[in-house]
C-alpha positions as CSV (number, residue, x, y, z in Angstrom):
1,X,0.0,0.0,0.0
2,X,2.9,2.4,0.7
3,X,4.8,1.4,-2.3
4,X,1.8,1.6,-5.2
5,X,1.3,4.7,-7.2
6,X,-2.6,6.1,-6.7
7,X,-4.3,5.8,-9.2
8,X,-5.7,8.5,-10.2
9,X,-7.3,9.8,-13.5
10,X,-5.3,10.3,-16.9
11,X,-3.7,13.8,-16.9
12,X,-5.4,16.5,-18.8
13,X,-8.4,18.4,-18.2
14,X,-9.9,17.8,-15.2
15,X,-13.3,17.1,-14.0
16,X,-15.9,20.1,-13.3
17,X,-16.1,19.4,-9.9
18,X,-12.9,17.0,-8.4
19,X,-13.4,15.9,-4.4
20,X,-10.1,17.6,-3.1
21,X,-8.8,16.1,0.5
22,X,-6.2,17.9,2.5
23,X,-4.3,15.9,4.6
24,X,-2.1,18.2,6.8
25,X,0.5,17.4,8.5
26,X,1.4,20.5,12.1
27,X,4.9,21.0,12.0
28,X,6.2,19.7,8.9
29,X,9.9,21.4,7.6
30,X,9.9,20.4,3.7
31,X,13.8,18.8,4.0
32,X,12.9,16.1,6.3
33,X,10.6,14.5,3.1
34,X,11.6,12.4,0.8
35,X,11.2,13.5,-2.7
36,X,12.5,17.2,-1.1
37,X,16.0,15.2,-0.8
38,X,16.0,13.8,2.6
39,X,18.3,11.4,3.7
40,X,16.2,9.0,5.4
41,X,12.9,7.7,4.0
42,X,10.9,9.2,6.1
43,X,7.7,9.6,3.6
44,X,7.5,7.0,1.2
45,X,3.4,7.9,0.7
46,X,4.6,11.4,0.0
47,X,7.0,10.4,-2.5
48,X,4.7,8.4,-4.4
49,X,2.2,11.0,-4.0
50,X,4.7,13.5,-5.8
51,X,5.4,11.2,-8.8
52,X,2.0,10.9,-9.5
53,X,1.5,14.5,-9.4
54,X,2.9,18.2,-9.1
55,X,6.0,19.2,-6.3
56,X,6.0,22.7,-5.3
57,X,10.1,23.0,-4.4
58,X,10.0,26.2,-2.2
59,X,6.4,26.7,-1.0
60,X,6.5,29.0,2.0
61,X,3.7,29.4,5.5
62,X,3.0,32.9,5.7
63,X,3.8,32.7,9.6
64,X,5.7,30.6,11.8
65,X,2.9,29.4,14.1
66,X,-0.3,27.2,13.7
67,X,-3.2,29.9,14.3
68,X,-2.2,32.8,11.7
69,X,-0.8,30.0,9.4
70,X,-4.1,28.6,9.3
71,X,-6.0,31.4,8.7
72,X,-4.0,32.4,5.9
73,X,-4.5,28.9,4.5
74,X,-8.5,29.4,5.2
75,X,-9.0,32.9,4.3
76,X,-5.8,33.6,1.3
77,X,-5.4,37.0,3.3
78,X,-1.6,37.4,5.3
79,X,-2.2,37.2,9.0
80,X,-2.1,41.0,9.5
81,X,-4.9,41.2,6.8
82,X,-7.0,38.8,8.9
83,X,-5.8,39.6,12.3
84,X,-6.1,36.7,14.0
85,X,-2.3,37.1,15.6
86,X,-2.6,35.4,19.1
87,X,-5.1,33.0,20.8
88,X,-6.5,35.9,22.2
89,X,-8.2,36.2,18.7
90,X,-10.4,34.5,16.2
91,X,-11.7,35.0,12.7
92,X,-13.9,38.5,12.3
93,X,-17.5,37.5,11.2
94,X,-16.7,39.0,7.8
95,X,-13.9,36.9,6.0
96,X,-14.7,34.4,3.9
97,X,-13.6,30.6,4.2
98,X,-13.0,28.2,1.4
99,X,-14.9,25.6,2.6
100,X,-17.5,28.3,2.5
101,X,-17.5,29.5,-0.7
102,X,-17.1,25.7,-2.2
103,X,-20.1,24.8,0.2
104,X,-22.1,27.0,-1.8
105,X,-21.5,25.1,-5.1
106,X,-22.8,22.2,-3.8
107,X,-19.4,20.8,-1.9
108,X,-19.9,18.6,1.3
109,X,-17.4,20.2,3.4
110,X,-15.9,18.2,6.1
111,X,-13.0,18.2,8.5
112,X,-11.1,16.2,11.3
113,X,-8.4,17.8,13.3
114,X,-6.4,17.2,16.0
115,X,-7.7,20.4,18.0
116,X,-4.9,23.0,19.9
117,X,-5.2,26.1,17.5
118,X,-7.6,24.3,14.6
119,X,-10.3,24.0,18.4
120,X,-13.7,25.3,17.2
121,X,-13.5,28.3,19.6
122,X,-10.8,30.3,16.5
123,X,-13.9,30.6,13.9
124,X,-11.8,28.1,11.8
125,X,-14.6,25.8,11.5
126,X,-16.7,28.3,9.5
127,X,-18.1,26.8,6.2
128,X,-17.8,23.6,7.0
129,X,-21.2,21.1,7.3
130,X,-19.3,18.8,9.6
131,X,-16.4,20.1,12.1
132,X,-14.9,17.5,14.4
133,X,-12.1,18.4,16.3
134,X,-10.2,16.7,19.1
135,X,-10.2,18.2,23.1
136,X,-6.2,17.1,23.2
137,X,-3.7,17.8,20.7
138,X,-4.1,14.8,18.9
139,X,-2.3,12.6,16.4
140,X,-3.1,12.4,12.8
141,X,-4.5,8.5,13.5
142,X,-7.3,10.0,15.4
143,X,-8.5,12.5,12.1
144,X,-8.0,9.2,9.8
145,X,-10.2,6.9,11.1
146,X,-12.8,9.1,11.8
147,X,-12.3,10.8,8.2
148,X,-11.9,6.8,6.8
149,X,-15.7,6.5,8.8
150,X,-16.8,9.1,7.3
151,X,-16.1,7.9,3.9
152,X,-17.4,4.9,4.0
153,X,-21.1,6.4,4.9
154,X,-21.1,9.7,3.1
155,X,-23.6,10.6,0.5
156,X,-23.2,10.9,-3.1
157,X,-21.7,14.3,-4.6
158,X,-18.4,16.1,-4.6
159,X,-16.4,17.2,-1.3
160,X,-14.2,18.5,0.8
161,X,-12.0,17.1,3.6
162,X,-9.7,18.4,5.6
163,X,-7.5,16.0,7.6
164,X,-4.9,17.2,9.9
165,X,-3.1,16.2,13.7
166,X,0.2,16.5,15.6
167,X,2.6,14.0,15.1
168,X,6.0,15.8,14.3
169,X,4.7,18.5,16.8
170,X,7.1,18.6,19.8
171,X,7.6,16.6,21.8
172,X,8.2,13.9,19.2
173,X,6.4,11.1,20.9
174,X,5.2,8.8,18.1
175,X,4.2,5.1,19.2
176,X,7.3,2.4,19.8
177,X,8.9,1.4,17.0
178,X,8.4,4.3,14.7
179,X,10.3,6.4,17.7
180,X,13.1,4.7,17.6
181,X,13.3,3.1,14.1
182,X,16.0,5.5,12.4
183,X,18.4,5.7,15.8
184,X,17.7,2.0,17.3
185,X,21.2,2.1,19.1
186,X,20.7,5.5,21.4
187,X,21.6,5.6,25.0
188,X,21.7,8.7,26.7
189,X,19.6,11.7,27.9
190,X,16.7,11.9,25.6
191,X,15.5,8.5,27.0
192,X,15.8,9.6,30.5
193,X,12.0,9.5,31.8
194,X,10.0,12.6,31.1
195,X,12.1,14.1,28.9
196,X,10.6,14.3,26.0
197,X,7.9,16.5,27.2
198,X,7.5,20.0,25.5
199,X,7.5,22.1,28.5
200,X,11.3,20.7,28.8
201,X,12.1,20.6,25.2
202,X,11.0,24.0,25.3
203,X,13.8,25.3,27.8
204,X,16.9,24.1,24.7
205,X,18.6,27.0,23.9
206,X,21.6,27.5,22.7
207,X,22.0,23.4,22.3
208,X,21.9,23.7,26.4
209,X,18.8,22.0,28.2
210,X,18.3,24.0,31.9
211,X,15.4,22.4,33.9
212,X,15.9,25.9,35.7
213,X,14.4,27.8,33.1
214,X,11.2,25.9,32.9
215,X,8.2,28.4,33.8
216,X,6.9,28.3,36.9
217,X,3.1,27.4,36.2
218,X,4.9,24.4,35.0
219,X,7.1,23.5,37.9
220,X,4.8,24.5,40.5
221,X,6.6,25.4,43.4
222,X,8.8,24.1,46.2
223,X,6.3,22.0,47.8
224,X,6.3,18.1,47.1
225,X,2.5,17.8,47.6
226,X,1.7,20.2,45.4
227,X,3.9,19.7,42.2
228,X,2.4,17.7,38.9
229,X,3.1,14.2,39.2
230,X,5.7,14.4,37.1
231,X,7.6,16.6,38.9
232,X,7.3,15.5,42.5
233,X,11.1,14.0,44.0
234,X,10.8,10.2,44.5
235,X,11.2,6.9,42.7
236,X,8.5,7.7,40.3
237,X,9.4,11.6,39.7
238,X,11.1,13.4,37.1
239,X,14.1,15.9,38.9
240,X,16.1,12.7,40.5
241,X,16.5,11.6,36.7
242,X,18.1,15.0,35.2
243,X,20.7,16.8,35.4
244,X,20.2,19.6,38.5
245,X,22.2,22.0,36.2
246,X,22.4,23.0,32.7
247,X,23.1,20.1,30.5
248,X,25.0,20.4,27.0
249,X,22.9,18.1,24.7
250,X,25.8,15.9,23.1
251,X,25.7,15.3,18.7
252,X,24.1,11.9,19.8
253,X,21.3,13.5,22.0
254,X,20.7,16.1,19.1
255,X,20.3,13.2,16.0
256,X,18.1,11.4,18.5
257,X,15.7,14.5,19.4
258,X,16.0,14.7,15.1
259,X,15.4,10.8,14.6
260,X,12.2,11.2,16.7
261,X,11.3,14.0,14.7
262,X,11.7,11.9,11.5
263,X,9.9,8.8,13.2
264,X,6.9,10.6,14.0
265,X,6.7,11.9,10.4
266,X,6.7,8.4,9.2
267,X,4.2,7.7,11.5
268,X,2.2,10.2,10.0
269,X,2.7,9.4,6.1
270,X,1.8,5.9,7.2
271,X,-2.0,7.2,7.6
272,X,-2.0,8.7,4.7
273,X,-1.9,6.0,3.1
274,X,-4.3,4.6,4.8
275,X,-6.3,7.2,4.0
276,X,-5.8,7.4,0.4
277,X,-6.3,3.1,0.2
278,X,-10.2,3.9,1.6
279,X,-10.0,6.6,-1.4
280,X,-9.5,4.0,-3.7
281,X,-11.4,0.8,-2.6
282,X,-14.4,3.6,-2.1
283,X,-13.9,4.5,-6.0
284,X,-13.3,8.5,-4.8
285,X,-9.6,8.5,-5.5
286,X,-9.6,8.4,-9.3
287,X,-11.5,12.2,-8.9
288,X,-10.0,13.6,-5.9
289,X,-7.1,16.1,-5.9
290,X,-4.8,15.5,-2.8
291,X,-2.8,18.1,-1.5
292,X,-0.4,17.1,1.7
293,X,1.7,19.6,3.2
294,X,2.0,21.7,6.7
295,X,1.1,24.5,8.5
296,X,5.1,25.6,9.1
297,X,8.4,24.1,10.1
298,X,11.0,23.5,12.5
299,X,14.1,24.6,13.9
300,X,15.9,21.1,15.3
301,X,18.6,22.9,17.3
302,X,19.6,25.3,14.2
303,X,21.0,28.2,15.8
304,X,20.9,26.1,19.0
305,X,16.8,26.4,19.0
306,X,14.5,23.3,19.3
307,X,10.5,24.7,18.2
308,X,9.2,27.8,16.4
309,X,7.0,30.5,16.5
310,X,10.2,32.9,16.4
311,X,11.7,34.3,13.4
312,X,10.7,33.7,10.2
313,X,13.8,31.4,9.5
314,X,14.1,28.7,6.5
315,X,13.6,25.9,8.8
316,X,10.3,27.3,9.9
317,X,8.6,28.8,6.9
318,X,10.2,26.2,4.0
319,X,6.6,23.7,4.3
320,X,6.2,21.1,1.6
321,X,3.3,21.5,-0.7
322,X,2.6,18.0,-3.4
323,X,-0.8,18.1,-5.0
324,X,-2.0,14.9,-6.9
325,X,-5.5,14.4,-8.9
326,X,-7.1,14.8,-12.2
327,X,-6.1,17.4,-14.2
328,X,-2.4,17.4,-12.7
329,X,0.7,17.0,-14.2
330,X,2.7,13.8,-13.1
331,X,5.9,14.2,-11.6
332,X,6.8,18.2,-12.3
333,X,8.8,20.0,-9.8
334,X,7.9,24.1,-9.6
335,X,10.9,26.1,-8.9
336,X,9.1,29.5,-8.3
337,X,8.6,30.6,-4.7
338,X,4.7,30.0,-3.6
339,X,2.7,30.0,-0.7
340,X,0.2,28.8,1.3
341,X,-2.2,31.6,0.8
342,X,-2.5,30.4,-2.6
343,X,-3.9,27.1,-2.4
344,X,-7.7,28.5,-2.0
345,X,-7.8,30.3,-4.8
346,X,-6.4,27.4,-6.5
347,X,-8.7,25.6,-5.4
348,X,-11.5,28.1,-6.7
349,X,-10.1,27.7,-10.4
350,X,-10.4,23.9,-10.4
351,X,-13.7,23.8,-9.4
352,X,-14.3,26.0,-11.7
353,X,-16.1,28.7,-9.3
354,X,-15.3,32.5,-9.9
355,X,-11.8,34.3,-7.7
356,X,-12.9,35.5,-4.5
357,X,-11.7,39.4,-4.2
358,X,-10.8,38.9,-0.6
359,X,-8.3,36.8,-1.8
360,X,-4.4,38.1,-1.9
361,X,-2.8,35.0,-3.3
362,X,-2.8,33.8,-6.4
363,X,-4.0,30.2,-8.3
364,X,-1.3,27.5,-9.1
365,X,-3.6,26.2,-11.4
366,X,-1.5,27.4,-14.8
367,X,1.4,25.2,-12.4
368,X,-0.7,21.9,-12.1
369,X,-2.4,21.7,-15.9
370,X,-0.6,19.3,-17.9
371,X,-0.5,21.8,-20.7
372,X,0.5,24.7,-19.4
373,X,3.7,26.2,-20.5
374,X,5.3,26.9,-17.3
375,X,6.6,30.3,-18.2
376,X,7.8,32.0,-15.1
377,X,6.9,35.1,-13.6
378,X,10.2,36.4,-13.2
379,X,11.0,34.6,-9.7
380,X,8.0,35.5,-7.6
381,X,8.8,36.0,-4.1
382,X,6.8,34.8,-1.1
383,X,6.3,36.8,2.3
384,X,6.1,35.2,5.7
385,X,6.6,37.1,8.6
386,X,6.4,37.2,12.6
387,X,6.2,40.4,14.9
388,X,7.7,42.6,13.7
389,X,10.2,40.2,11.6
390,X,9.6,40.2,7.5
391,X,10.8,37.1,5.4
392,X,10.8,37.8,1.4
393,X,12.4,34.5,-0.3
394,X,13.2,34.0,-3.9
395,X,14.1,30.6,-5.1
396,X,18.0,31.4,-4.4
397,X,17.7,34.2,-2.0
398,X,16.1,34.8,1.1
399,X,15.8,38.5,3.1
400,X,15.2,39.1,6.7
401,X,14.1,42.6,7.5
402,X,13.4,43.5,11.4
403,X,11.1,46.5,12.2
404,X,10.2,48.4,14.6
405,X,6.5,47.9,16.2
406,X,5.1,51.0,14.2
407,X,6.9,49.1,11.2
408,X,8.4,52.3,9.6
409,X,11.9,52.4,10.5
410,X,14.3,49.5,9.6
411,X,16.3,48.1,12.7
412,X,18.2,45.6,10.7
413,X,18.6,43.3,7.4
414,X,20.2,39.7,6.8
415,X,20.3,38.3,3.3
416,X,20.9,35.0,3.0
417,X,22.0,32.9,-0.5
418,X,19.8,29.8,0.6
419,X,20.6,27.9,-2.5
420,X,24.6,27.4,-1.4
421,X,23.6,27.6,2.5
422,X,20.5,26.6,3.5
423,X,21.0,26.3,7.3
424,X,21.6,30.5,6.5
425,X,24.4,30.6,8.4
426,X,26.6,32.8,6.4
427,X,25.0,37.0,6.0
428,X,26.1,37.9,2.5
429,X,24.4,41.2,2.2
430,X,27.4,43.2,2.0
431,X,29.1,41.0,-1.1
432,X,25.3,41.2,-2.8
433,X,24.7,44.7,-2.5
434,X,22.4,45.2,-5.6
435,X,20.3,42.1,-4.7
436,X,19.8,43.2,-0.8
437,X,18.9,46.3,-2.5
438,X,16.4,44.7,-5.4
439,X,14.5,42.6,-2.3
440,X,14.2,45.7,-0.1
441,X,12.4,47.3,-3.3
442,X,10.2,44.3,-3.7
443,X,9.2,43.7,-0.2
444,X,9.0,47.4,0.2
445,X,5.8,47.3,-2.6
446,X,4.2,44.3,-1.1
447,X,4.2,46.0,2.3
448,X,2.2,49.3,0.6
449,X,-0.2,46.7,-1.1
450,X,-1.0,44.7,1.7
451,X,0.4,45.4,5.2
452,X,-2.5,46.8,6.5
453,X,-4.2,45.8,9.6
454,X,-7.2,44.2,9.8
455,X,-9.6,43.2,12.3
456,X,-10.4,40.1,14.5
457,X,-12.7,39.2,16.4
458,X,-11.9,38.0,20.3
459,X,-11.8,34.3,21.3
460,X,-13.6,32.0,23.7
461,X,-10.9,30.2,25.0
462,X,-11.9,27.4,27.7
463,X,-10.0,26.6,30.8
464,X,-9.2,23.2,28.9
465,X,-7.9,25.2,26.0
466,X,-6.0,27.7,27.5
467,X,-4.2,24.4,29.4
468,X,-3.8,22.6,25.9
469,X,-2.1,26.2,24.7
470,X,-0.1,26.6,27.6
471,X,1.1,23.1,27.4
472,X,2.5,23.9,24.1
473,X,4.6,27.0,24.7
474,X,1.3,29.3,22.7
475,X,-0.1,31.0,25.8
């Protein structure tokens, strides 16, 4: 089953109305999948996925966190357009949803995800018939069997599912044997009990782990009876088991945080193929366009971080995008930078409904078709950005700009040539004067066009929520 190409329709012009599923997966850095030159193979489903359709090489999140990333993906506006910038906030009764607009044409519109920021309470579920979403952060094996249910008793007519959880989301904890399949020989820290738990995973900087630094709503306080279980001294408790003081990860701790990483992401690509098999024996495949990718990246101890939601970095904006189906070219690879704010109007244009005007990205569709002639537009660039932190990335270059909070007055600029170093470790702006100078220009005129604030509405965050945020370094 993970071997077999899908088998999906002859290329060429596609149906008037293809199913399209969505199968995200939180946290996913393009270079740790297969067909995006990773070493280990991590996503055979993936790969096969991608020779049977169309790879998007440098596909880029607009933000380096799930909530805004989301939104963009929802809405095709940047996060500041939409406004929903912290879980303080949620989508402003006004903006349009894709699920929305395709439920109007008749789409069943249907999603199962693994809750934290995709919860209800964000206005994310707006335009969908059918919304079910976890209470936990859960794994993408909970969304596929209830989307492989689903299936199996749906009506008759063309749809939409979104499929999504948390797998390669810290803290890397996929089920034994996928954990430890890629690093089977480890001994050391990372196995040490508790460990892998975000809220210490969370205190790595600098490639230095310091249960000191861990926040005190996690810790609790110097009391025994009233720490967490996990934390209380004794046989069963965490503290007796790690170092008292900070603890220099070694290179075999760091490839075994990675090789959990990794594991967990072939976890993942296992249920898609389960997934796409109830496609097939359920006849839907052969007329569905799939599209995997994720909501952002990962640093893993670049720069001596482990996580993201900080700058707008390669690791953390650089997202895989394959898209498979009828209609789609088999086995292309797009250079040009694209992101995911563009997927819903693509969407729009093979389903053949009109563009949507609050829409600012633009359709891949003249990428997918078969016959299209591929001419480029001159190395578009894609914008991500965080804070007060903009990204602008070309298919060789990529520009950091930091602002200050009013956003007129440039603090600093990196350029990196991402092509030669993609871990961006050496700034060249001063050999590449004239490029720094060409990127500035162009992010300068996206900024006028669409860095404008919009407005949100506030969110009804539960006790249980908040927790679940907290929990995972949001809140």
């Amino acid at each position: 089953m993970l071997l077999a190409l899908p088998s999906f329709a002859p290329a060429g012009t596609p149906p008037r109305r293809p199913n399209f599923v969505f199968f995200f997966i939180d946290t996913l850095r393009a270079d740790h999948v297969g067909c995006y030159g990773y070493k280990r193979p991590t996503t055979p489903t993936i790969d096969n996925l991608a020779a049977s359709g169309t790879l998007f090489e440098n596909c880029f999140s607009q933000s380096t966190w799930s909530l805004p990333s989301y939104t963009t993906f929802f809405t095709s506006c940047y996060p500041r357009t939409h406004g929903v910038l912290s879980a303080a906030r949620s989508l402003a009764p006004g903006m349009r949803t894709l699920p929305g607009i395709v439920g109007l044409r008749g789409y069943e519109t249907v999603a199962f995800v693994g809750g934290g920021h995709l919860a209800p309470n964000f206005g994310l579920d707006r335009g969908f018939s059918l919304y079910n979403s976890s209470e936990t952060a859960s794994s993408i094996s909970w969304s596929v069997r209830k989307a492989i249910r689903w299936l199996e008793a749906r009506k008759p007519g063309p749809f939409l599912l979104f499929v999504h959880g948390y797998d390669v989301h810290s803290p890397y904890q996929s089920p034994l044997g996928f954990s430890e399949m890629y690093d089977p020989g480890y001994r050391g820290i990372v196995h040490r009990k508790g460990f892998l738990r975000l809220e210490f995973l969370s205190t790595i900087t600098d490639g230095k782990f310091d249960p000191c630094d861990l926040d005190p709503e996690d810790a609790g306080n110097d009391s025994p009876d009233t720490l967490p279980a996990p934390w209380r001294p004794g046989p069963e408790g965490l503290w007796p088991r790690l170092p008292s003081l900070p603890h220099a990860l070694t290179p075999a701790d760091r490839e075994h945080l990675i090789a959990h990483y990794d594991g967990a992401l072939t976890y993942a690509d296992s249920w898609l193929a389960r997934l796409l098999d109830a496609l097939r024996q359920k006849g839907d495949l052969e007329n569905t366009v799939v599209a995997v990718s994720g909501d952002h990246g990962e640093h893993l101890l670049e720069h001596g971080f482990l996580g993201h939601s900080r700058e707008p970095r390669e690791q953390v904006i650089h997202v895989p995008l394959v898209m498979a189906g009828p209609g789609i070219a088999r086995g292309r690879r797009i250079a040009d930078p694209v992101g995911l704010i563009d997927v819903a109007p693509t969407v729009l244009d093979l389903c053949g409904a009109v563009p949507c005007r609050q829409h600012q990205g633009k359709s891949l569709a003249g990428y997918l078709s078969s016959t299209s002639s591929l001419a480029s537009l001159q190395d578009p660039g894609a914008v991500s950005y965080h804070d007060d932190t903009y990204s602008f990335r070309t298919r060789d270059w990529h520009l950091l700009e930091w602002r200050q909070p009013d956003r007129l007055e440039r603090v600093e600029v990196k350029l990196f040539h991402v092509a030669r170093d993609p871990s961006e470790l050496a700034e060249v702006g001063d050999q590449n004067p004239e490029t720094r100078r060409q990127m500035l220009e162009r992010l300068g005129d996206w900024s006028e066009e669409f860095d404008r604030p919009g407005t949100a509405a506030g969110s009804k965050l539960t006790p249980r929520l908040r927790e679940i945020l907290r929990r995972f370094g949001y809140w």
